[in-house]
N, C-alpha and C positions, 0 to 999 in steps of 0.2 A: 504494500500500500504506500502511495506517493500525495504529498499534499503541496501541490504547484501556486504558489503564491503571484500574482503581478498587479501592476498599476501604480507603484509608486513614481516618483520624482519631485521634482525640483517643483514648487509655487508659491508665489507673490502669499504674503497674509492676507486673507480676505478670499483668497480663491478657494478650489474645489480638486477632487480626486477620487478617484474609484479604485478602491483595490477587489477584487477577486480571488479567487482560493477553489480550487477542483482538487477531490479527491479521485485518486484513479487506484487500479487493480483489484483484485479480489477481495469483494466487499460486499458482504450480506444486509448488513444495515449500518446509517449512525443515528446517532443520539445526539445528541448539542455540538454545537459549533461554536466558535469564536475568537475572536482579533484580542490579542494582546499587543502591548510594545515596550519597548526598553529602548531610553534613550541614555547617553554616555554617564558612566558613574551610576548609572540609576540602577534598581530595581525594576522585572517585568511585573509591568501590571495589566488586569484585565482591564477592555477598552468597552467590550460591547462580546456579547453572545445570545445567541437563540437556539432553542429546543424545536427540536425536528417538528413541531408543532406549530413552532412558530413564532413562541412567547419570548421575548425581548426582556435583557437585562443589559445598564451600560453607566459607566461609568461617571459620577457627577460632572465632571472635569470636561463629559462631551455631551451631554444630554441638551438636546434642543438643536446639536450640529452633526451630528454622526448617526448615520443609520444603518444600523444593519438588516441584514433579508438574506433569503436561501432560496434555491432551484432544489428541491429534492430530486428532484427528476436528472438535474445535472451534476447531482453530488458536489455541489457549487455554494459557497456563501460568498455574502459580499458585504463591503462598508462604504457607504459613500459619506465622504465628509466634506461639508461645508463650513465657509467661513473659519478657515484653517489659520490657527493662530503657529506663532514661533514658538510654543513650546509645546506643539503638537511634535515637533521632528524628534523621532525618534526610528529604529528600525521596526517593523509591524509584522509580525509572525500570527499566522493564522494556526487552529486547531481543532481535530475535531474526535469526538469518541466513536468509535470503527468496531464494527463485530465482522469479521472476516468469514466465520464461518457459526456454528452453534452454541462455541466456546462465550468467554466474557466480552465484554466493549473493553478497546484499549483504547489509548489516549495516541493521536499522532501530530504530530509537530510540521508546518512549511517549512521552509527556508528561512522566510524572512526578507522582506523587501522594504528600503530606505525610502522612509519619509523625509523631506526637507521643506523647511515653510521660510521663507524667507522675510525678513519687515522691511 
């Protein structure tokens, strides 16, 4: 199982970005998704997640500019954030719980793709 993270780069404060996240390979079901980030020195923290369901939790720090949503169908989550401030930049690692076969949900990890917000 692969978790393909993109849509980061380089944006003005004030602008916009969409990142993406597809799960790919052998994959029975998941369970909850979601965008964490860690930016330099820091600590990762949770940003935003949702339940295969659909039910939305997110972090105070983006609540009113970040949204997250899912394609169950394309084993795809997404965050689009608006009105992107300079201390959003950090690197944005997507995640999600995977049941591969009958066994338990495991936890898989993206890559990680760089946010930068410039002022």
């Amino acid at each position: 199982v692969q978790l393909q993270a993109c849509g980061g780069g380089l944006v003005q404060a004030g602008g916009s970005l969409r990142l993406s996240c597809t799960a790919s390979g052998r994959i029975f079901s998941i369970n909850d998704m979601g965008w964490y980030r860690q930016a330099p020195g820091e600590q990762r923290e949770l940003v935003a997640d949702i339940t295969s369901g659909g039910r939305t939790n997110s972090a105070d720090s983006v609540k009113g500019r970040f949204t997250i949503s899912r394609d169950n169908a394309k084993n795809t989550v997404y965050l689009q954030m608006n009105s992107l401030k300079p201390e959003d930049t950090a690197v944005y690692y997507c995640n999600a719980d995977i049941r591969t076969g009958l066994g338990a949900f495991i936890l898989y990890w993206g890559q990680g793709t760089q946010v930068t917000v410039s002022s």
